[in-house]
C-alpha positions in Angstrom: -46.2 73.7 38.2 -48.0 75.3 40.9 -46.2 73.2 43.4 -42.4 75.0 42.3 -44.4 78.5 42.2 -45.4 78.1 45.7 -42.0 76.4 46.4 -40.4 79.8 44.3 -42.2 82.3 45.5 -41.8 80.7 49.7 -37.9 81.7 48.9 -38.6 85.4 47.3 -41.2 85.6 50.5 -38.0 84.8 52.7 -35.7 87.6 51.1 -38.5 90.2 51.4 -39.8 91.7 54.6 -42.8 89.5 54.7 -42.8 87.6 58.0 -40.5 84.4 58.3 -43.6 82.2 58.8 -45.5 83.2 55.7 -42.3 82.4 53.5 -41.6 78.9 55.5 -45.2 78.1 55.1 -45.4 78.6 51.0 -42.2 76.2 50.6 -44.0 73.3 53.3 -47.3 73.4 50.9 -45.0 73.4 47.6 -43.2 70.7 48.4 -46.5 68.7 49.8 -47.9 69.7 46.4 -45.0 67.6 45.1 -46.3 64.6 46.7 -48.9 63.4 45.0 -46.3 63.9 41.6 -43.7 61.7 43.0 -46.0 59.4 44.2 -47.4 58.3 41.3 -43.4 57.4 40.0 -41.9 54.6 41.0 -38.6 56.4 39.9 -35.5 56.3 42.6 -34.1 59.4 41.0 -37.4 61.4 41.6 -37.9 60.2 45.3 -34.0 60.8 46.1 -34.6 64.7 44.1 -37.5 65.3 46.2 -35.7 63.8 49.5 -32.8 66.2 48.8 -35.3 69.1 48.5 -37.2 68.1 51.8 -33.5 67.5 53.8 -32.6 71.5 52.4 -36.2 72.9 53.8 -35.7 70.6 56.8 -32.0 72.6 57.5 -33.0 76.0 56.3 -35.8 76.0 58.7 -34.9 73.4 62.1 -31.4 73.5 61.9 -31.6 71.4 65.5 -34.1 69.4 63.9 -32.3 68.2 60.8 -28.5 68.2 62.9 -30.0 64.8 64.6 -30.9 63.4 61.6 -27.1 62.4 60.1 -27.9 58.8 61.7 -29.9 57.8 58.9 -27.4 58.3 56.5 -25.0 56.5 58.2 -26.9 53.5 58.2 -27.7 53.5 55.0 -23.8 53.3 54.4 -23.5 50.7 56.7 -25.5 48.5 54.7 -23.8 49.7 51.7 -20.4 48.6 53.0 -21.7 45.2 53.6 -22.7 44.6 50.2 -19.7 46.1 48.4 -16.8 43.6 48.7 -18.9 40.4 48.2 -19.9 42.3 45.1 -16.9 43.2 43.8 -15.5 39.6 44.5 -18.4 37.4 42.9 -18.5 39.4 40.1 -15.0 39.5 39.0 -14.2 36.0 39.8 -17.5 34.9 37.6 -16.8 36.7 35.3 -13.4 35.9 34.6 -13.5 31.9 35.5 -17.1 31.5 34.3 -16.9 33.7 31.1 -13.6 32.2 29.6 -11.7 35.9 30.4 -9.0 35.2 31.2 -7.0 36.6 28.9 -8.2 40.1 28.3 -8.0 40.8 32.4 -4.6 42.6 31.4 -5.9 44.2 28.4 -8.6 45.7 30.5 -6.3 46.6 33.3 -4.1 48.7 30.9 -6.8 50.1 29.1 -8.0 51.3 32.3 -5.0 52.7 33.6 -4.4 54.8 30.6 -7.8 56.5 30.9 -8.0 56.8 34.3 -4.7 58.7 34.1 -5.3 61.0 30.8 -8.6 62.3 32.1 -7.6 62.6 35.8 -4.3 65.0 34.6 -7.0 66.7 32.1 -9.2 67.2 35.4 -5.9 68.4 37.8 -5.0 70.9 34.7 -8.2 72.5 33.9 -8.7 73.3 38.3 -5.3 75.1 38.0 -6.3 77.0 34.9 -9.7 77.7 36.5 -8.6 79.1 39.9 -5.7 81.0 38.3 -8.5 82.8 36.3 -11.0 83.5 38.8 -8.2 84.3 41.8 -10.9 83.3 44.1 -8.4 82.8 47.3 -6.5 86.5 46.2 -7.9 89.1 49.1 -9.4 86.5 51.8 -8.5 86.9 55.2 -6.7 84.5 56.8 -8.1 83.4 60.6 -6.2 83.7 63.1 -6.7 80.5 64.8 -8.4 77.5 63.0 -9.5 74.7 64.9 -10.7 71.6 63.0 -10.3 67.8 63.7 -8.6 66.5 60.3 -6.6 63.3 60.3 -2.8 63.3 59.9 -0.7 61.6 57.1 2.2 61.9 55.3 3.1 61.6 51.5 3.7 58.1 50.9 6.0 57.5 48.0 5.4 55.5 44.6 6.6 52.5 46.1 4.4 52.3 49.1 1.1 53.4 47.1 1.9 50.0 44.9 1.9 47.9 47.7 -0.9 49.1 49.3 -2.4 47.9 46.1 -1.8 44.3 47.5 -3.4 43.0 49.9 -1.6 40.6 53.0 -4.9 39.7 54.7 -8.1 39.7 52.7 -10.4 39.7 55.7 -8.5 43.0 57.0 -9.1 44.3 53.4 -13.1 43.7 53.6 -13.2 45.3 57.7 -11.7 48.4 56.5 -13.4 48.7 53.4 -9.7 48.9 50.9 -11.8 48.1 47.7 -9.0 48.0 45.8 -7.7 45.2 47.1 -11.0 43.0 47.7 -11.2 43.8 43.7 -6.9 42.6 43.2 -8.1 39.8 45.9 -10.9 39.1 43.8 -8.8 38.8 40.4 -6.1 36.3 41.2 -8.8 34.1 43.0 -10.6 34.2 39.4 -7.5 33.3 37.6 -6.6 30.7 39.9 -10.1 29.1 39.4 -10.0 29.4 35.8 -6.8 27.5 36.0 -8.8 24.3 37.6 -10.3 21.8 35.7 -13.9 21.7 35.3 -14.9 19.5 37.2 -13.6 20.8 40.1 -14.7 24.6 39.5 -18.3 24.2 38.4 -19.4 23.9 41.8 -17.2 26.7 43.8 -18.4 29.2 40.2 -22.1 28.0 41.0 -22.1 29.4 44.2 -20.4 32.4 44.1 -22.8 32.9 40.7 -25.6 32.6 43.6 -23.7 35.1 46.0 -23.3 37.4 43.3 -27.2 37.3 42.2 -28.0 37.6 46.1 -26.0 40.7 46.3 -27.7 42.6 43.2 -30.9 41.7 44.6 -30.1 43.4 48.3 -28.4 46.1 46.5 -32.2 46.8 45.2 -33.8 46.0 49.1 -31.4 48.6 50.1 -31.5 51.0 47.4 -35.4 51.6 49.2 -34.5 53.8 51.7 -31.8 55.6 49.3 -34.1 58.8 49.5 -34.2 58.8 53.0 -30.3 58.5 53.9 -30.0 61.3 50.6 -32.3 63.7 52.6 -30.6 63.4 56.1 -27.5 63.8 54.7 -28.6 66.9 53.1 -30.9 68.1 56.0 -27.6 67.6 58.3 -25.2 69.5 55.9 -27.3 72.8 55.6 -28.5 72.8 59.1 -24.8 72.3 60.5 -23.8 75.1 57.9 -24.1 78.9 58.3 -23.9 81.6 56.0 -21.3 83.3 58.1 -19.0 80.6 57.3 -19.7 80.4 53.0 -19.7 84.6 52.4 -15.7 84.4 52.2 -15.8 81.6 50.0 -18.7 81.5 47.5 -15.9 82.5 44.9 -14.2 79.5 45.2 -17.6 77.5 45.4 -19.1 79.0 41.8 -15.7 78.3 40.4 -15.3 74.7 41.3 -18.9 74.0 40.5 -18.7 76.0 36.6 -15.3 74.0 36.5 -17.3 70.8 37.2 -19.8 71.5 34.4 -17.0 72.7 32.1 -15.3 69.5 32.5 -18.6 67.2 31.7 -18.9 69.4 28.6 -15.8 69.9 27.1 -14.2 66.5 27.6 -16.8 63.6 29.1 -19.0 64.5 26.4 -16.7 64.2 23.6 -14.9 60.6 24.9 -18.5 59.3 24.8 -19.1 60.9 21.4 -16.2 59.4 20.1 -16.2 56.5 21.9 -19.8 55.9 20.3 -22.0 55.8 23.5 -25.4 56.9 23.3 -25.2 60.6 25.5 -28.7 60.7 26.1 -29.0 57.1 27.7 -25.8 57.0 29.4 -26.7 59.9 30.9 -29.9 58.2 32.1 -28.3 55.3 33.5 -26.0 56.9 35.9 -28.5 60.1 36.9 -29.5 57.7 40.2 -25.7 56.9 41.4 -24.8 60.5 40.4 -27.6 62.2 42.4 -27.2 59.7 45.6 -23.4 60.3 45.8 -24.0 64.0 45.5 -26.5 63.7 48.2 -24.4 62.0 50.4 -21.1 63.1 49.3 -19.8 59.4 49.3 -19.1 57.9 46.3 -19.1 54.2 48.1 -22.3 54.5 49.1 -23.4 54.6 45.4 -21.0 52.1 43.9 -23.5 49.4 44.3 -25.8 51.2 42.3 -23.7 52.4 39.6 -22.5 49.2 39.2 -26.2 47.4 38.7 -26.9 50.3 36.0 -23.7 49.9 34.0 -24.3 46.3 33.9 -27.9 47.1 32.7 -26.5 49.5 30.5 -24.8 46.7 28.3 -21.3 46.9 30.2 -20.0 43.0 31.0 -20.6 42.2 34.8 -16.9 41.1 35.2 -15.9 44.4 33.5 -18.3 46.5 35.7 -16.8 44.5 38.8 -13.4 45.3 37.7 -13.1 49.2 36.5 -15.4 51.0 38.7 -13.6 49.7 41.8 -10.5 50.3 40.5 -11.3 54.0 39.2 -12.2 54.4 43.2 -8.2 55.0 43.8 -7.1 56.2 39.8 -10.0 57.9 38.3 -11.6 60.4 41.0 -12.1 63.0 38.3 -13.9 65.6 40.8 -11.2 65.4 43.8 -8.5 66.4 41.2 -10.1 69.3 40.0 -10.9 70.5 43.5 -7.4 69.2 44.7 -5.7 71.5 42.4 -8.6 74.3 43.1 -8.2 73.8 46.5 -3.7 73.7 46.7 -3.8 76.9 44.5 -6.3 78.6 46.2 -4.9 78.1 49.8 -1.3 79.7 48.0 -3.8 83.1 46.8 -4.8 83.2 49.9 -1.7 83.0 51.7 -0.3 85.8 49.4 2.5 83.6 47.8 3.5 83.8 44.4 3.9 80.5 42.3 5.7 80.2 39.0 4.4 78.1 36.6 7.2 75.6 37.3 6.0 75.6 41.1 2.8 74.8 40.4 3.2 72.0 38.1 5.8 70.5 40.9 2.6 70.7 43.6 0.0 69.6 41.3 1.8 66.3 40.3 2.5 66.0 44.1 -0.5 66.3 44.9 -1.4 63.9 42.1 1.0 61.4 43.3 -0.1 61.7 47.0 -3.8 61.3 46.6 -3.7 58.1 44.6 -2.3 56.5 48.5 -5.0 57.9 50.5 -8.4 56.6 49.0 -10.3 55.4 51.9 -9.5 58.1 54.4 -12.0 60.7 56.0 -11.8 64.0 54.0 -9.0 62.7 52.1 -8.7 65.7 49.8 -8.0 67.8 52.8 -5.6 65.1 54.7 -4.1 65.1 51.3 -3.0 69.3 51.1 -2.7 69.0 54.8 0.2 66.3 54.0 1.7 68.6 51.4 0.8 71.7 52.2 4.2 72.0 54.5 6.3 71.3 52.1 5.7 74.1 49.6 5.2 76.6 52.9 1.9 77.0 52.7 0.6 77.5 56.1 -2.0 75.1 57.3 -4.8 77.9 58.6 -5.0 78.4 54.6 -5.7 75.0 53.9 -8.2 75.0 57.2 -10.3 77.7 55.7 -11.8 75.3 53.0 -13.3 73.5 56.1 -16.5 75.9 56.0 -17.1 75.0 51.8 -15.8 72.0 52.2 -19.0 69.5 52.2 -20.6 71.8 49.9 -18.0 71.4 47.4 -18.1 67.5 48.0 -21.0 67.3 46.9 -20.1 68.1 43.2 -16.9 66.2 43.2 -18.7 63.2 44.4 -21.7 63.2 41.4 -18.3 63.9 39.0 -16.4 60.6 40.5 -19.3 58.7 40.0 -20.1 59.3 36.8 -16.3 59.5 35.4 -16.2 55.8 37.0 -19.7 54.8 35.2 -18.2 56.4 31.9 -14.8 54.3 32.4 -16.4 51.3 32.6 -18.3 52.0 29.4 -15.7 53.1 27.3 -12.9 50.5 28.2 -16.0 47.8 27.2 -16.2 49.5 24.0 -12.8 49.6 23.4 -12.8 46.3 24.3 -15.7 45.1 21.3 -18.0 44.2 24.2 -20.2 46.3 24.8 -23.7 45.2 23.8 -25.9 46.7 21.4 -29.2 44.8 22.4 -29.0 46.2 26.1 -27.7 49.6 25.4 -30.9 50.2 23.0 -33.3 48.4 24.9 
């Protein structure tokens, strides 16, 4: 208590006209007041929480400082991206050879198509209705000249985002990191070695049983310095960030985030009610992955981890192996909310008019479009980039999200990760196998 006083009142100290050092000081001793609290917890969510606070101070107050410090975070992801395919692959091949699944892999595949789809179109409605409410890009100014490094693309058709689904060189797949096609990689294999007779897959199951074990276990060395990558992502974030750059656009940010929370309320909540999952410890399970992909804004980095709590939440590993990948490039609840946000707050702010008509036409293009793209750096903007020109909006509109942009990426990163957690949940309900035991334990 006294430690978020001092940490409180260092902030009211910085908005007054006491002297800058007085106000930086009271936050430093609040949060070393916090030590000794999250020392005594061996609790990854309260060492990543108090990371994130430390990264914010760290930016507020030695922007140069905390600038430098993005290489952390980058190595944590490194390490993340080395576990991630072998992960994906053991555990759907073991699961389907070594667990007699065979046949409900298309069961599951449908089942998870069907609500990746309804609750991503639920998301991509509800940002339209949101940002048509709150007319947060109406007024804004648009720059003159906006210079930002974004990559290029173009909107790739239905045909070409289904064979992208297919891999033609599984190593290429792993070295640029297409999880969706280590996990379609990963499936067929498990088929194929279901297929062989028992003598001849016991061994080849064995060992991949091992790699899959190994690659828990390193997901839980790694996890260790979680905190640290959380708090230099954060630290680099504010301290690269000015206020000059967010005064335009804190409209749009308080609308996408009360969108965010409207969404978990109004329609996560209820699937898990009436899917029968227990709120209160789902919602426990996926607070880590949720607060390390906000942290990061990088919803790989805590796929690992979401993936270890889901299966210790009583999801099947195979299951686990199978969804959350695959809601990776189908389910990124967050990114269409803010996609739609995003598209119709670049027309307000262009000063175009859009019928209804128009705007369902861009919103299912945009729908369409982002489910190619998964994989690229700030997809969602590459993504209105690649459409944008086609509905004449001009790109400086688009551009303008660029000083929000991370901030608002942090939210729709936490959403992503949780819709994926909940996915994987409710298709192993729906599927009878979900178990009881683990769940209550």
């Amino acid at each position: 208590m006294a430690a978020a006083l001092l940490f409180a009142a260092g902030y009211v100290a910085g908005f007054s006209h006491f002297r800058v050092e007085f106000a930086v000081s009271l936050r430093w001793i609040g949060l070393g007041l916090f030590l000794p609290f999250v020392a005594r917890r061996r609790s990854l969510l309260t060492w990543t929480f108090f990371a994130m606070l430390a990264g914010a101070e760290l930016g507020v107050d030695a922007p140069q400082i905390a600038t430098q410090t993005h290489f952390l975070a980058d190595i944590f992801l490194r390490l993340i991206r080395m576990i991630v395919a072998p992960l994906i692959f053991g555990g759907i091949v073991t699961g389907i050879a070594g667990h007699n699944e065979l046949r409900g892999v298309g069961r599951v595949a449908v089942k998870s198509i069907i609500f990746f789809e309804v609750v991503t179109t639920i998301g991509l409605i509800l940002g339209a209705v949101a940002i048509n409410l709150t007319q947060a890009g109406a007024g804004v100014t648009l720059p003159a000249s906006t210079q930002a490094a974004v990559p290029v693309a173009q909107p790739q058709g239905w045909q070409q985002i289904v064979l992208n689904v297919f891999p033609e060189n599984i190593a290429k797949s792993v070295a640029e990191n297409q999880i969706l096609q280590v996990a379609v990689f990963a499936l067929l294999f498990g088929v194929a070695l279901a297929s062989l007779p028992e003598r001849k897959r016991t061994p080849l199951l064995s060992v991949l049983q091992s790699l899959t074990e190994t690659m828990f276990r390193l997901t839980r060395i790694v996890m260790v310095v979680a905190p640290v990558a959380a708090g230099a992502a954060l630290a680099y974030t504010v301290g690269s960030m000015g206020l000059a750059t967010l005064l335009p656009l804190v409209k749009l940010l308080a609308t996408n985030y009360v969108t965010l929370v409207i969404f978990v309320l109004v329609v996560l909540v209820p699937i898990l009610f009436l899917a029968r999952i227990p709120i209160g410890r789902f919602a426990a399970a996926v607070a880590e992955p949720a607060a390390l992909g906000f942290a990061t804004t990088s919803s790989e980095a805590a796929l690992p981890l979401a993936m270890e709590r889901m299966e210790e939440f009583g999801v099947p590993r195979w299951i686990v192996s199978f969804v959350i990948p695959t809601g990776y490039s189908f389910n990124l609840t967050g990114s269409t909310i803010y996609l739609s946000m995003a598209a119709l707050f670049a027309v307000q702010a262009a000063g175009l008019h859009f019928s209804v008509g128009q705007q369902i036409v861009l919103l299912a293009t945009l729908a369409l479009t982002s489910k190619g793209i998964a994989g690229v750096p700030r997809a969602t903007l590459v993504v209105l980039l690649a459409v944008s020109g086609s509905f004449q909006i001009p790109s400086s509109a688009v551009l303008m999200l660029l000083g929000v942009d991370t901030l608002m990426d942090m939210g729709r990163t936490g959403l992503n990760v949780i819709g994926n957690c909940m996915a994987a949940a409710v298709v192993a309900r729906w599927e009878g196998d979900l178990k009881p035991t683990a769940v209550s334990a």
